[in-house]
C-alpha positions, 0 to 999 in steps of 0.5 A: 342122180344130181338135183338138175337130172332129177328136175328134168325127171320131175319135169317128165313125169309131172308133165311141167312145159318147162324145167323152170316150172319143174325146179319151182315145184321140188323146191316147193316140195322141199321147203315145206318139209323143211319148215314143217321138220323145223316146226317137230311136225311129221310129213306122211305121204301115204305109200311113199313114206314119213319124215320126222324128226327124233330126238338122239341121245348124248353119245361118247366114244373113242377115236380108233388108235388113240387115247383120245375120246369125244362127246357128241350132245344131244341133238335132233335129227331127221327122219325118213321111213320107207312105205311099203309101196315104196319099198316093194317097187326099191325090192322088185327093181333087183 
């Protein structure tokens, strides 16, 4: 699904008049998780699930079929955790 089908998604199932005002409200959305990632705070929505931001270690490897090997730094990522309704309604909809 790209970003414009899924703004005329939010703009059904919100009741939004318009996709301007739909596009306003996931972009709303996504700016506050952002920040609030940014700021190593967690968002939980209660059924949906929780992003958060974890810490991943130093990691070293070698490229298949070569000698050659790299290092990855420490870094931070984030995080997303599936809810349980969430993912009942992922399960039912095999």
């Amino acid at each position: 699904m790209t970003k414009a089908q899924f703004v005329e998604l939010v703009q059904k199932n919100g009741n939004f008049s318009s996709k301007a005002e739909a596009q306003k409200a996931v972009k709303a959305f996504t700016d506050s998780v952002t920040e609030a990632l940014v700021a190593k705070e967690s968002v939980s929505l209660v059924g949906f699930g929780t992003f958060t931001v974890v810490e991943v270690a130093p990691k070293s490897g070698k490229v298949p079929g070569t000698n050659k090997t790299y290092t990855k730094p420490a870094h931070i990522a984030p995080k997303f955790k599936m809810g349980k309704t969430l993912k009942d309604a992922v399960l039912q909809a095999k």
